[in-house]
C-alpha positions as CSV (number, residue, x, y, z in Angstrom):
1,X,113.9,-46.6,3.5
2,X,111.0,-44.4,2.5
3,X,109.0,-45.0,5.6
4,X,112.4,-44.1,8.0
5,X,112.8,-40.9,5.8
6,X,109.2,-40.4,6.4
7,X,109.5,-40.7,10.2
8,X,112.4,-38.8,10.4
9,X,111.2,-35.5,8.9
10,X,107.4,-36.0,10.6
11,X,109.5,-36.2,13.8
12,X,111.9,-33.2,13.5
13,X,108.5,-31.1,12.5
14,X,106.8,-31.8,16.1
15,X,110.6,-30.8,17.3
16,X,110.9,-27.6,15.3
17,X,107.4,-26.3,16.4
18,X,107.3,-25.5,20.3
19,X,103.6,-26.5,22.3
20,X,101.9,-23.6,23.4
21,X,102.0,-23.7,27.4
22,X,98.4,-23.1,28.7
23,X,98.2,-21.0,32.0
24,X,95.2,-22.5,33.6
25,X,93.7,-20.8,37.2
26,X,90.9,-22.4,39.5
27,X,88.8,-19.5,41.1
28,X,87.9,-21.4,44.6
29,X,84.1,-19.8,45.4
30,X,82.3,-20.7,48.6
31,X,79.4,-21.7,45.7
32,X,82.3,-24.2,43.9
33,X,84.9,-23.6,41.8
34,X,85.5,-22.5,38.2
35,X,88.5,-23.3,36.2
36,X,90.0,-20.9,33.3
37,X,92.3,-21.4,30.5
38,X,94.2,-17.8,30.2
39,X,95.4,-16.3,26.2
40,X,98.7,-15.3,27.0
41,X,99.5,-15.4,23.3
42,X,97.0,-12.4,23.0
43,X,96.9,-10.6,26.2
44,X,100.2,-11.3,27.3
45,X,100.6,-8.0,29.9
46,X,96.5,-8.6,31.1
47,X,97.7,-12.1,31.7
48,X,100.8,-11.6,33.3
49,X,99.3,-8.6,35.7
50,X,96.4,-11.1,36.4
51,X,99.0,-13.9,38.0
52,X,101.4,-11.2,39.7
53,X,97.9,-10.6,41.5
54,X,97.3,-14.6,42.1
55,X,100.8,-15.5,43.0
56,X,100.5,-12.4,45.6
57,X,97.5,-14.0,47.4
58,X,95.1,-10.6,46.3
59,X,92.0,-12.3,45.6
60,X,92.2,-14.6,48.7
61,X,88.8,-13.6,51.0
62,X,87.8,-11.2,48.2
63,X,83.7,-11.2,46.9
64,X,81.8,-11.0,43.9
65,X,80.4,-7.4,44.4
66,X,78.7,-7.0,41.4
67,X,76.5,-9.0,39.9
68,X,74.2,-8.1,37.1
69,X,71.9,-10.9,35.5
70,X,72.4,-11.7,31.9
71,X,75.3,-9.7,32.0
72,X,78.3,-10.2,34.0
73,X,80.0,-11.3,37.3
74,X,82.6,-9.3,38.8
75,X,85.5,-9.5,41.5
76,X,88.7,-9.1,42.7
77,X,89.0,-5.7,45.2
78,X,86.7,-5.7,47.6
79,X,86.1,-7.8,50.9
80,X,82.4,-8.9,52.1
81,X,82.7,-5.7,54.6
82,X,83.4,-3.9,50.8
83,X,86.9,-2.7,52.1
84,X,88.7,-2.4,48.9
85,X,92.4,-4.0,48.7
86,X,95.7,-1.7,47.4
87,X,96.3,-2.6,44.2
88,X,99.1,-2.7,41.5
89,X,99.8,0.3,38.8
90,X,97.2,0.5,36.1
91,X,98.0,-1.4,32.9
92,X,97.9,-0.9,28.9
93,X,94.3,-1.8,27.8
94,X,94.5,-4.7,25.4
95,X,91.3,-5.0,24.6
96,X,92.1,-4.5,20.2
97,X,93.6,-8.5,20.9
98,X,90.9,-9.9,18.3
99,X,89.4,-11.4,21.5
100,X,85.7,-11.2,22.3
101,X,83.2,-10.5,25.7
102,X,81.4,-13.5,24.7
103,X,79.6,-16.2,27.3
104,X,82.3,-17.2,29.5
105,X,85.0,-15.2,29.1
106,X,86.7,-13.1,31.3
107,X,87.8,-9.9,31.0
108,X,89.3,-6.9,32.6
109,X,86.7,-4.5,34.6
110,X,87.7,-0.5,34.3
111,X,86.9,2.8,34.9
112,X,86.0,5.5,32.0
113,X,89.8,6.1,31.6
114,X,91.2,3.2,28.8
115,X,94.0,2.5,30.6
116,X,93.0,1.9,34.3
117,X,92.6,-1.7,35.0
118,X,94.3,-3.0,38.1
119,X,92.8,-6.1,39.9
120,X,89.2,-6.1,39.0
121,X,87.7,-8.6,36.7
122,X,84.2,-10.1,35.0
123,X,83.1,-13.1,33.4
124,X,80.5,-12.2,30.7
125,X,77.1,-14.4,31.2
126,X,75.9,-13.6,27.9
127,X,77.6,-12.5,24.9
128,X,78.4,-9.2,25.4
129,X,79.3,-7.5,21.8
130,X,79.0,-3.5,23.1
131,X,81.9,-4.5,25.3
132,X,84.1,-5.5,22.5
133,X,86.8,-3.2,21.1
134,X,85.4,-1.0,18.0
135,X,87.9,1.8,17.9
136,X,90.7,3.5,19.6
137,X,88.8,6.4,21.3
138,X,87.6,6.2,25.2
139,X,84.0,5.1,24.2
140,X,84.9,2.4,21.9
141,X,88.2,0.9,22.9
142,X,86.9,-2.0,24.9
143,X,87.4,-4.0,27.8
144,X,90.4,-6.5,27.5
145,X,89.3,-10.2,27.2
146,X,92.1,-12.5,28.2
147,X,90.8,-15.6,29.0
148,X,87.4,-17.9,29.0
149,X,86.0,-20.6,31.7
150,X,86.6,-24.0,30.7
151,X,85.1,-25.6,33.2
152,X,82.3,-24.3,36.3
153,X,80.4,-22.4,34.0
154,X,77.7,-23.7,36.5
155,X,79.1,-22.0,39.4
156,X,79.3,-18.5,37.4
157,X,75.3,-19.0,36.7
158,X,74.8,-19.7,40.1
159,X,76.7,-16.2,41.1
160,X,74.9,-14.4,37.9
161,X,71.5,-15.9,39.8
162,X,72.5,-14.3,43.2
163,X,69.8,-11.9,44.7
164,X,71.5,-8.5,44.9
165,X,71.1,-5.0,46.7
166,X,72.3,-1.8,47.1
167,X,75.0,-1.6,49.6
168,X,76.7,1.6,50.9
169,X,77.5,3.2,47.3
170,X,77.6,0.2,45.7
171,X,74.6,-1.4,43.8
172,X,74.5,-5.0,42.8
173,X,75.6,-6.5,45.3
174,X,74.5,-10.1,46.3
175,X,72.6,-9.9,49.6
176,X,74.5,-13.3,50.2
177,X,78.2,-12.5,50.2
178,X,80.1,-14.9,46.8
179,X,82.8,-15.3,48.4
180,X,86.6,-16.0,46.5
181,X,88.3,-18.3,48.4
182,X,91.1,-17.7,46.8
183,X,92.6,-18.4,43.1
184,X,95.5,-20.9,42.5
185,X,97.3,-21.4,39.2
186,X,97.2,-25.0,37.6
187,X,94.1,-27.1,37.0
188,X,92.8,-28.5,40.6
């Protein structure tokens, strides 16, 4: 009797506590692909604007135009010819989530302005503390970290490797196009 009482309250507490859906992406490179587990638990609007971007197709033929070694890799706007794509309204900055730029992760790029990240994105190469959020003024509220590679951190080397130049306005940009293939929800 003990051991059915047992069972019964062990199996209505994995029935009273919901599992936490993971949103996972594959970023398809022409140098391989790289898989990412996304926090919508702590950047819930960062990871919802992020997929209204993937389920639109946006990052389909887009490059990885910046590229600074021991620092970051960044994407999502601009095609090999560096034509940038229209993008969505801006969204809230959630970079005070208690998440942090470290080796992997990936985060929202932006301007100077707190709260102007559309489409644009990086994945830190190296821990990257100075990019964390410190405080609620313009130079220390952060960039929003909403995610972390989970598998491919091999290809994201490979890009953070890249040769770059300078390119119209632009700097760091590989001299060999990275190209996005395109980015897919689920884990392929």
């Amino acid at each position: 009797m003990k051991r059915f009482i047992l069972t019964m309250i062990t199996m209505a507490l994995f029935q009273a506590v919901p599992a936490l859906a993971v949103e996972q992406v594959v970023i398809a490179t022409n140098l391989g692909k790289i898989t990412l587990e996304l926090d919508d638990n702590k950047a819930p609007q960062t990871v919802a604007n992020f997929l209204a971007y993937v389920d639109a197709g946006h990052y389909k033929d887009t490059i990885f135009h910046r590229v600074i070694k021991n620092f970051m890799i960044q994407g999502g706007n601009f095609s090999a010819e560096m034509a940038p794509k229209k993008n969505r309204t801006p969204i809230k900055n959630e970079a005070g989530n208690g998440l942090r730029n470290l080796r992997g992760t990936i985060a929202m790029a932006r301007t100077g302005v707190v709260d102007s990240a559309t489409s644009q994105f990086f994945i830190n190469l190296k821990d990257n503390a100075f990019l964390d959020h410190k405080d609620e003024s313009p130079a220390g509220f952060g960039y929003a970290v909403f995610g972390k590679v989970t598998q491919g951190m091999d290809v994201v080397d490979q890009i953070g490797n890249s040769s770059t130049q300078a390119y119209q306005q632009f700097r760091d940009v590989p001299v060999a196009p990275v190209v996005i293939l395109d980015i897919k929800r689920g884990a392929q």
